[in-house]
N, C-alpha and C positions, 0 to 999 in steps of 0.2 A: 168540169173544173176549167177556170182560164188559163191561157197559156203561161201567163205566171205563176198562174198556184202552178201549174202542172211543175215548171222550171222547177220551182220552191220542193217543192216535193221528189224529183230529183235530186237535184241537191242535199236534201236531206238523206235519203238512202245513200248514196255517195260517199256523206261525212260518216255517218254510221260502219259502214263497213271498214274506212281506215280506222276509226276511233275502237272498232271491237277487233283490229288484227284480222280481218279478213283478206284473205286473197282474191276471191269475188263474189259476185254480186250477182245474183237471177235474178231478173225479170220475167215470170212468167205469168197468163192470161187466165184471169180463175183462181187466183192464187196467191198465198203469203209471197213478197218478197222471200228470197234466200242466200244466205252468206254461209260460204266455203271457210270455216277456220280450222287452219293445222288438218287440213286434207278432206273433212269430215261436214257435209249442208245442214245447215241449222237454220229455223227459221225466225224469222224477225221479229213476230208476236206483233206485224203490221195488220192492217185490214188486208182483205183480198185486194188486187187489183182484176177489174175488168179488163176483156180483152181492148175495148177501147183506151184505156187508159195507159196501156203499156206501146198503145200505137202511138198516143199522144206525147209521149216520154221521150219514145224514140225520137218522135220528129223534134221534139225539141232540142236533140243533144246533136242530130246532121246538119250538116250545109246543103245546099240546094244540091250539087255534084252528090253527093251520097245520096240524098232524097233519089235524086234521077235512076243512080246505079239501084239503089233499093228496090224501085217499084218497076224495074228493067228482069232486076234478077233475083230478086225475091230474099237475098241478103246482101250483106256489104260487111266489110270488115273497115274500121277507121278508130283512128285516137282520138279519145275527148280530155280538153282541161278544163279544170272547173277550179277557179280561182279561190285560194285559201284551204282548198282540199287537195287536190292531187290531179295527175294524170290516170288516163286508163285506156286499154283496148277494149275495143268495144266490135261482138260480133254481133248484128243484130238478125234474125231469121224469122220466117213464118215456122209455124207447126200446125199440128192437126187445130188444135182452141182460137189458133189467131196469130197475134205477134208475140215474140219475143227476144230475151236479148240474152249474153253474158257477158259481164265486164271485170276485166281485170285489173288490178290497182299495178300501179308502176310506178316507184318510190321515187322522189324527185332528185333524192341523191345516188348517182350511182356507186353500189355497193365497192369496198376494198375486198380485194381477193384474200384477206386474212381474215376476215368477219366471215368466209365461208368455209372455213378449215380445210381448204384446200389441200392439196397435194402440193411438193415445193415444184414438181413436174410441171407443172400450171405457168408456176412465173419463170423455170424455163425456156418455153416456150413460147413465150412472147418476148426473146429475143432472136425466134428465128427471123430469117429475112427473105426467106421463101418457102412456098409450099403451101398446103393444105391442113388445116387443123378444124377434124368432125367434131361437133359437141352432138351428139344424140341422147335422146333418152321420151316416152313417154310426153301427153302435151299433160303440162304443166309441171314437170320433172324441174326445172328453175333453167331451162338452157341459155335461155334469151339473160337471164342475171349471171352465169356464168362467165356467161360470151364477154358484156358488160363489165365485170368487175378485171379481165385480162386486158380489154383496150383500155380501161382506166390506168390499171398500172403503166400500159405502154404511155398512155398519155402524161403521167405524170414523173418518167425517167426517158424517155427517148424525142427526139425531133422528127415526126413521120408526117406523114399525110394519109389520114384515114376515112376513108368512104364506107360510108354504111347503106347500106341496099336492104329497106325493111319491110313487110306490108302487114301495120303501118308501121313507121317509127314507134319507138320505145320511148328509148332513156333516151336523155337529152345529156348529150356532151358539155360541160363548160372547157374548153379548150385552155389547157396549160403548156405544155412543149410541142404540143401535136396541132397540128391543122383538122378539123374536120370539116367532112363533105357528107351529111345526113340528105337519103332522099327517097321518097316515100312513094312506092309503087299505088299507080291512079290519081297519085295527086303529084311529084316532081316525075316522073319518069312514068312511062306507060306499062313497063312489065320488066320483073328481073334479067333477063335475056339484054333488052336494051341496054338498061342500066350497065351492066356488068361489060357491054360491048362497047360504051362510053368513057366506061371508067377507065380501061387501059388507055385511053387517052388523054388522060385527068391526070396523070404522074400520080398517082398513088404508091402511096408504101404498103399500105395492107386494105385491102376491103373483108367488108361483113356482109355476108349474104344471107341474111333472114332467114332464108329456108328452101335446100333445092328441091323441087318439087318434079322436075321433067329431065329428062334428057339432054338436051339444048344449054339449060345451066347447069348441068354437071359439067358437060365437055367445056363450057367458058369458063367456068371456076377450075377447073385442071388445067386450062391453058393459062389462065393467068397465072396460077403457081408456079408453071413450069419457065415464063419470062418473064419470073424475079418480083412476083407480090407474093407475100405473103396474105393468104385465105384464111378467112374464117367463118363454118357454115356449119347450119343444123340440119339435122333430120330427125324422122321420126322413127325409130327404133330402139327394141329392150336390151342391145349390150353393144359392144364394141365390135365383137366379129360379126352381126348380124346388117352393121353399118357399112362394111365393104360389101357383102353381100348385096344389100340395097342400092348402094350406087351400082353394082355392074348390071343390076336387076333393069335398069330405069332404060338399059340400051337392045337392040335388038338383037341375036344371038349371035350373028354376022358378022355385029363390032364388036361384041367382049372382046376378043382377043386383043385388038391393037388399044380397048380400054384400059383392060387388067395393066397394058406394057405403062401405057400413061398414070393410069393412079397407083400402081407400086414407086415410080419416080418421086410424084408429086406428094404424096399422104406422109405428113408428122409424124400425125398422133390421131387416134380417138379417145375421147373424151365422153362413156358412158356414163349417162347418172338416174337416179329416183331419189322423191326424196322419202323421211321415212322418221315417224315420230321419236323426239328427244324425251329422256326423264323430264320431268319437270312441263311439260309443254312445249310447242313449237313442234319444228320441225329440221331435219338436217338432211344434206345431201351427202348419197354414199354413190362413188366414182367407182368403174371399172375404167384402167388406161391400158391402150393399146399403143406403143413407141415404135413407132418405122424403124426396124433394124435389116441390116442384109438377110437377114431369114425369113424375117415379116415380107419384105421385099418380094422375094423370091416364091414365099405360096403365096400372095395377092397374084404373082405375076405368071404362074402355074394355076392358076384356080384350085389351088389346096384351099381355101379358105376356113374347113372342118379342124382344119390343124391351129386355127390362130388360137382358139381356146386355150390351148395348152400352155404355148407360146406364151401366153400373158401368166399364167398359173406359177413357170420356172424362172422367169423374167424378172423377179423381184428388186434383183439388184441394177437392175436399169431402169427403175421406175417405174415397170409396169405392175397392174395390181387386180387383183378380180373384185368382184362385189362381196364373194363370201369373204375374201381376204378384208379389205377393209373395214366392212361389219363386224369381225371378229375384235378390230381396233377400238371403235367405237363401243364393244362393249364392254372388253377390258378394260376401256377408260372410263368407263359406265355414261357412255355418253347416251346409248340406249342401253334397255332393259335387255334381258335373257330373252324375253318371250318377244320383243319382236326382232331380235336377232334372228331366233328360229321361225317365227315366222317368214319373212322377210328372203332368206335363205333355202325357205322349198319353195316360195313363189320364183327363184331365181332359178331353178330344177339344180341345184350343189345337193350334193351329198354329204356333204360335210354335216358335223354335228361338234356342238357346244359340250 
């Protein structure tokens, strides 16, 4: 195929997956095209593609700088736009058959925090004016649109200056009260560390940290909370208390201690989620919150952290909430069914019953 059928042919799978509600899009070698709708891969009822063809695809959708990094490290993660359809993240990797890819759609509007039935604990917290605020949960749990639809609010009631540290960028800001400073690890900035070690020199109000991955940017996303930016960062884990866990996890045994002193200061909130099929179709995110109180404080700052379970369970009236609590909402409002309420509820290990 020429490189513009090839284009064309992208493009087409592309518009297909916005057009059927898909989330993403597989590329794989030997094989149908596949689109992820409401959790679950379906496939296209395309031809196969060969492994050549999915080589071809890719390269049509990098710039030379990715091509390089690709055939350096055998993947690369970057955003692609593709004009009159949408933005997407795109991971591309080898596997055993050849190339392949997945790509994620990324709606060109950023979402409102009331289109995601939030918690009002949500748009409190993007009036703080420092500190740390974790979004965790699962990859594709909706963190990165969560995170999104809270700077949106900020953006559209406060005067701040907002940096965002992504790899790649996402959403695309249109700036309304707020400044932003979008920058995209391998292509503005060479690694989050950098970025984050620049930014307090940027007069920022609040930065976004994509996702702390090491050591290095945990202690720089803690030190910038602690001199007056407000953070906002993901990771990858299944609940609230599993997230303080994982940040102390990321340091050597040596430093917990003077960590634990640092992020019981600095930590909000966390903000766990999955999402989780609605009646009718789609899909809805259900929150576990965790609200930094002098208790929360003091077992982060003790390594109680077995305790914070609880902690969120009797906490109600501050906000805080667990996953079987808010499920139980959701289905008293019938927003989901019984049955994956109960489901849903033993993958989360609660005891609870309906």
């Amino acid at each position: 195929m020429t490189d513009k059928g090839m284009s064309l042919k992208v493009n087409s799978l592309l518009r297909l997956c916005v057009q059927q509600g898909g989330s993403d899009l597989h590329l794989v070698p030997n094989g149908q095209p596949l689109l992820r709708i409401d959790g679950n891969l379906r496939r296209l009822g395309e031809p196969d593609l060969s492994a050549a063809d999915v080589g071809d695809m890719l390269l049509e959708l990098m710039n030379e700088q990715q091509k390089k990094l690709y055939q350096k490290r055998l993947d690369v993660d970057f955003a692609h736009s593709s004009k009159g359809i949408g933005r997407f993240r795109v991971n591309a990797f080898h596997q055993y058959h050849g190339q392949a890819a997945a790509l994620r759609f990324i709606p060109d509007q950023v979402p409102e925090l009331s289109s995601l039935t939030a918690n009002p604990v949500f748009e409190r917290l993007t009036h703080c004016s420092n500190g740390i605020i974790l979004i965790t949960g699962p990859s594709g749990s909706g963190k990165s649109t969560t995170a999104a639809a809270m700077l949106e609010r900020v953006n559209k009631s406060q005067s701040k200056h907002i940096i965002t540290i992504e790899d790649p960028i996402e959403f695309i800001y249109k700036p309304k009260k707020c400044l932003f400073s979008q920058r995209g690890v391998g292509h503005e900035v060479a690694d989050f560390q950098g970025a984050l070690r620049s930014a307090l020199r940027e007069d920022p109000d609040i930065i976004l940290v994509g996702e702390i991955r090491d050591s290095k940017t945990a202690r720089l996303a803690m030190t910038a909370a602690e001199t007056g930016h407000l953070v906002v960062a993901s990771l990858h884990t299944a609940s609230a208390a599993k997230a303080v866990d994982r940040m102390l996890d990321l340091f050597a045994e040596a430093d917990k201690s003077t960590v634990r002193g640092l992020l019981s200061q600095s930590l909000r909130a966390v903000l766990a989620q999955k999402l989780v099929p609605k009646q009718g179709g789609g899909r809805i995110a259900v929150h576990e919150i965790l609200i930094s109180t002098v208790a929360v404080q003091n077992l982060v700052r003790q390594g109680r952290t077995d305790q914070l379970a609880s902690v969120i369970e009797t906490s109600t009236d501050l906000g805080m909430q667990t996953f079987e609590q808010h499920l139980r909402q959701l289905k008293d409002c019938q927003i989901i069914t019984p049955e994956v309420y109960q489901r849903v509820v033993e993958e989360t290990g609660s005891t609870a019953r309906f």
